[in-house]
DRENBA-335094 format. One record per residue (C-alpha): residue number from 0; residue in one letter; z, x negated, y negated. Coordinates in steps of 0.02 Angstrom, whole numbers, plus 32768, in hexadecimal, padded with zeros to 4 digits. Layout:
<rs>
<r num="NUM" residu="a" z="Z" x="X" y="Y"/>
...
</rs>
This chain:
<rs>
<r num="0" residu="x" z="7B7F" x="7E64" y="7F78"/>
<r num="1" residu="x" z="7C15" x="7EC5" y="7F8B"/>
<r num="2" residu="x" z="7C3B" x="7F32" y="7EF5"/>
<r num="3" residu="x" z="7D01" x="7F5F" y="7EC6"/>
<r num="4" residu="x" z="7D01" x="7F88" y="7E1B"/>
<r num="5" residu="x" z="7C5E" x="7F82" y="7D92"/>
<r num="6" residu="x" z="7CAE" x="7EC8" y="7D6D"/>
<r num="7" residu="x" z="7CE4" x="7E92" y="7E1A"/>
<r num="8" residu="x" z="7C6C" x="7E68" y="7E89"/>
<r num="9" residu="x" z="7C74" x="7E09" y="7F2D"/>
<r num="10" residu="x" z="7BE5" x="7D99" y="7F76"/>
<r num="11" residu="x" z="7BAE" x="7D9C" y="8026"/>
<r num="12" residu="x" z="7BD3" x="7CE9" y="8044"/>
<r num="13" residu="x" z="7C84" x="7CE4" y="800D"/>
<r num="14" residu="x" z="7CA3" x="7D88" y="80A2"/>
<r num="15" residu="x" z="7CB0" x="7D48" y="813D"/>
<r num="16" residu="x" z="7C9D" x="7DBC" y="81E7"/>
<r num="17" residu="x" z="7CD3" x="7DB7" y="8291"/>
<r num="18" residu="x" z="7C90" x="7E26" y="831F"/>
<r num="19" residu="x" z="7D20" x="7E39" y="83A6"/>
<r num="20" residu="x" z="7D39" x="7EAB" y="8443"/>
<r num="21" residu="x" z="7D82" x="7F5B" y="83F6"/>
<r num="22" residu="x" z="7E3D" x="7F8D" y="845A"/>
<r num="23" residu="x" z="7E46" x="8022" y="84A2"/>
<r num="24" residu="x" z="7DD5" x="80B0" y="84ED"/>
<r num="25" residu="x" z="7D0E" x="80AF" y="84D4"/>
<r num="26" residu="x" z="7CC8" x="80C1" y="8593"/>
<r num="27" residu="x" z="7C7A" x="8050" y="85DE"/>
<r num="28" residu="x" z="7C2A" x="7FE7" y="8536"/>
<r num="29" residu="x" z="7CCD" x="7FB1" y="8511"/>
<r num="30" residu="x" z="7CD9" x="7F22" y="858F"/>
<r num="31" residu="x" z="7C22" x="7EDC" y="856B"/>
<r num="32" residu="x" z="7C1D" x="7EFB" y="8496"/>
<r num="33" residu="x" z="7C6C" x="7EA8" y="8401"/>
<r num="34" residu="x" z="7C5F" x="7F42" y="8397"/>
<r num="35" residu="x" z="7D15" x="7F1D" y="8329"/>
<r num="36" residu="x" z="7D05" x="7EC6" y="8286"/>
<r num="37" residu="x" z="7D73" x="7E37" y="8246"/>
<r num="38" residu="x" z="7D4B" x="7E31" y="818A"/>
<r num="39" residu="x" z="7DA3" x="7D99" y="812D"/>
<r num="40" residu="x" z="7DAC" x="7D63" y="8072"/>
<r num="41" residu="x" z="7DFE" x="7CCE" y="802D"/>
<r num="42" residu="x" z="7E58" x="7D0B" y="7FAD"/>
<r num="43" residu="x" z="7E82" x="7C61" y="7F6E"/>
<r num="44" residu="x" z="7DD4" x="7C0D" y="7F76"/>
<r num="45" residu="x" z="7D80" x="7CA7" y="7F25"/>
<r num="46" residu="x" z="7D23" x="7C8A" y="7E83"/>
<r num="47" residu="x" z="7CEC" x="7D37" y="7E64"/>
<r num="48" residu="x" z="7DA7" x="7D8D" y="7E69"/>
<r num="49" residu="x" z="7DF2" x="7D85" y="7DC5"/>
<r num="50" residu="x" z="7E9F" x="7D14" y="7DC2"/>
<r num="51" residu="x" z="7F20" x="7DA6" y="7D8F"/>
<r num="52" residu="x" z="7ED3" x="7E1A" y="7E40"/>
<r num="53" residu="x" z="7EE7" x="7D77" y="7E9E"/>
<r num="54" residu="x" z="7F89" x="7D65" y="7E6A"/>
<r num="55" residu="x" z="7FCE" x="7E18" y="7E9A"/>
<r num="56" residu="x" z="7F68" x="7E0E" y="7F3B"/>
<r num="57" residu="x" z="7FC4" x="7D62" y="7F6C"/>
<r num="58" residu="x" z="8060" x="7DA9" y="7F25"/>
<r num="59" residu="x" z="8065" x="7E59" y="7F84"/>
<r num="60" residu="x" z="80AE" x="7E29" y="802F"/>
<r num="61" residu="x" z="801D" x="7E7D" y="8086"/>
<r num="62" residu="x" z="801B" x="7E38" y="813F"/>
<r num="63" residu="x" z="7F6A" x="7E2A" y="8151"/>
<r num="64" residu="x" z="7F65" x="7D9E" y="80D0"/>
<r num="65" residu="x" z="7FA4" x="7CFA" y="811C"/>
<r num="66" residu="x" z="7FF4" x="7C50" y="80D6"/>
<r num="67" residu="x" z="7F49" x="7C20" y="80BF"/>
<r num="68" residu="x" z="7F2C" x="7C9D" y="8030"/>
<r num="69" residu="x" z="7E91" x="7CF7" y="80C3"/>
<r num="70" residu="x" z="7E93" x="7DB9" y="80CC"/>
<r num="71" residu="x" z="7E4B" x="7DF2" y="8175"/>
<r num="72" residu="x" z="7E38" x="7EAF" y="817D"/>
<r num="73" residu="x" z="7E1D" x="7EE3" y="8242"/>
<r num="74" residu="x" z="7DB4" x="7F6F" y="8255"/>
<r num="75" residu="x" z="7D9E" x="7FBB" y="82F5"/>
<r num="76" residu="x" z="7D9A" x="808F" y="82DC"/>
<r num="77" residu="x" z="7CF3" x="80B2" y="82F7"/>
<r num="78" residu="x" z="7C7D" x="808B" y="838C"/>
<r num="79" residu="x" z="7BE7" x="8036" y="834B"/>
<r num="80" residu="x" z="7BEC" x="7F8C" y="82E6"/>
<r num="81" residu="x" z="7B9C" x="7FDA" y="8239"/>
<r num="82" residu="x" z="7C27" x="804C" y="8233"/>
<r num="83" residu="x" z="7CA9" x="7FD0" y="824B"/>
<r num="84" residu="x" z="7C72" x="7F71" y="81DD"/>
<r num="85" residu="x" z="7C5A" x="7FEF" y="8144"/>
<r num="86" residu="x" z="7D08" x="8021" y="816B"/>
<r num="87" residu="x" z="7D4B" x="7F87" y="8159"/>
<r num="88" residu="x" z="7CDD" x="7F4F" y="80BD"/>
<r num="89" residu="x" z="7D20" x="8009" y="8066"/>
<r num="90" residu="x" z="7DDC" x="7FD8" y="808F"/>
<r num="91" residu="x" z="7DBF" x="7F20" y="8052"/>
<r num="92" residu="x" z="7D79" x="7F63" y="7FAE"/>
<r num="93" residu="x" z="7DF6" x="7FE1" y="7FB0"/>
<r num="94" residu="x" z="7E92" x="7F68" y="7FA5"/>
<r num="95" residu="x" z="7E3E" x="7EF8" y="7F25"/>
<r num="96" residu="x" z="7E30" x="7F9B" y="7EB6"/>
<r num="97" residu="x" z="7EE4" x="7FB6" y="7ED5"/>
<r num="98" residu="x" z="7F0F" x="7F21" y="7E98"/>
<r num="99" residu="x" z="7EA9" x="7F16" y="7DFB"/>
<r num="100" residu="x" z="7F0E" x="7FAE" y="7DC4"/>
<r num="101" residu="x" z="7F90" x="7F5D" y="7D4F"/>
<r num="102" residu="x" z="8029" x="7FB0" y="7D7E"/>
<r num="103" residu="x" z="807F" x="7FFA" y="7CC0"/>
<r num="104" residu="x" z="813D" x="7F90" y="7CC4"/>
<r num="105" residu="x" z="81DD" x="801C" y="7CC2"/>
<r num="106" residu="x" z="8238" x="8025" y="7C2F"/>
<r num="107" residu="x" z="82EA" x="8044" y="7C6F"/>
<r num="108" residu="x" z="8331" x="80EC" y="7C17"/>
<r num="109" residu="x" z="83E4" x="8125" y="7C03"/>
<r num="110" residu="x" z="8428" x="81D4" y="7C18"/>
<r num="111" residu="x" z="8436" x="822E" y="7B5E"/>
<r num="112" residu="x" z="84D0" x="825C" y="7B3F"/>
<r num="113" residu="x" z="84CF" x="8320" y="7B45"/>
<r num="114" residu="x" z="848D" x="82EE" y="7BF5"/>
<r num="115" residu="x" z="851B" x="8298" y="7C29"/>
<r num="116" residu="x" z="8583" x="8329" y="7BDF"/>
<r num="117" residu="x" z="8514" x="83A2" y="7C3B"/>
<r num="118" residu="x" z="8535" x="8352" y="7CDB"/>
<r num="119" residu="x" z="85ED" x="8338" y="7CD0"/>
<r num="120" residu="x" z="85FA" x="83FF" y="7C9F"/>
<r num="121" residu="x" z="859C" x="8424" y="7D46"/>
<r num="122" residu="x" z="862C" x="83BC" y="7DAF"/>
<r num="123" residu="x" z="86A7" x="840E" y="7D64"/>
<r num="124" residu="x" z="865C" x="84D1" y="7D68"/>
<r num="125" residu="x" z="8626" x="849D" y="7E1C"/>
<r num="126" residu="x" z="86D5" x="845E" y="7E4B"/>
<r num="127" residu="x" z="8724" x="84F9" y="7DEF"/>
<r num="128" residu="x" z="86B6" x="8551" y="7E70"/>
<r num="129" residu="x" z="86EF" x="850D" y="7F13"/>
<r num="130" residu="x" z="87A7" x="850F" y="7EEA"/>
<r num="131" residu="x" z="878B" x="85B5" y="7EDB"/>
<r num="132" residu="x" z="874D" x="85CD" y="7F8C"/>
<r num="133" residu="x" z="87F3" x="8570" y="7FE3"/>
<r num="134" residu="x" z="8877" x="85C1" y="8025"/>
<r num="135" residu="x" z="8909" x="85F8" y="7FCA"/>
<r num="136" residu="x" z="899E" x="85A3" y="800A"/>
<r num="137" residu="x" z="8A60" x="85DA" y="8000"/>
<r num="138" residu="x" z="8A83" x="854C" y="7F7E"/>
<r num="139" residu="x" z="8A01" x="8591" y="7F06"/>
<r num="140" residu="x" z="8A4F" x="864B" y="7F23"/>
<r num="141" residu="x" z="8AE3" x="8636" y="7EEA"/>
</rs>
């Protein structure tokens, strides 16, 4: 049982892994062990995630989810097969606690108006500024 949140929990069965060959260095294991992890969940076929997490998980654009509604989460950091596959069972649980944060919707504000005024007497004391610093020319001396 995988445990995101004290009311979302995952069962073994519905987890699926993988052991595949691990890219890059690791001696001379690395041709002869499967020590990366594959972890997938199908989001759509999962009775235990609740429908308004499935939604924002299907809905988030993440790449490792594909048209088939399956996240796979490739794990591969560590050396030994355990490790891998803790890692990649604390970054599945991970994103599902992501997503059952409900995001608060932004209320669109306007500028008050003393802020507006504010900012229009900066331009102008700021431009009143820089004039200063150009050149007096012969038009202007006269």
């Amino acid at each position: 049982m995988l445990k995101i949140t004290a009311t979302i929990q995952i069962p073994e069965q519905e987890l699926s892994e993988r052991f595949v060959r691990s890219p890059g260095p690791g001696g001379q294991n690395v041709n002869k062990l499967a020590t990366a992890v594959q972890l997938s969940l199908d989001l759509r076929g999962s009775p235990s995630l609740p429908e308004a997490i499935r939604e924002r998980l299907l809905n988030s654009g993440d790449r490792r989810i594909d048209r088939d509604g399956v996240l796979t989460i490739h794990a591969h950091r560590f050396r030994t097969r355990e490790r891998n596959r803790d890692d990649a069972r604390a970054r599945l649980a991970a994103l599902i606690a992501r997503a059952s944060i409900v995001q608060k919707p932004r209320t669109p504000t306007k500028p008050t108006r003393a802020a507006k005024r504010r900012r229009l007497d900066e331009k102008v004391r700021r431009g009143r500024t820089k004039s200063m610093r150009r050149p007096v020319s012969d038009a202007d001396r006269s």
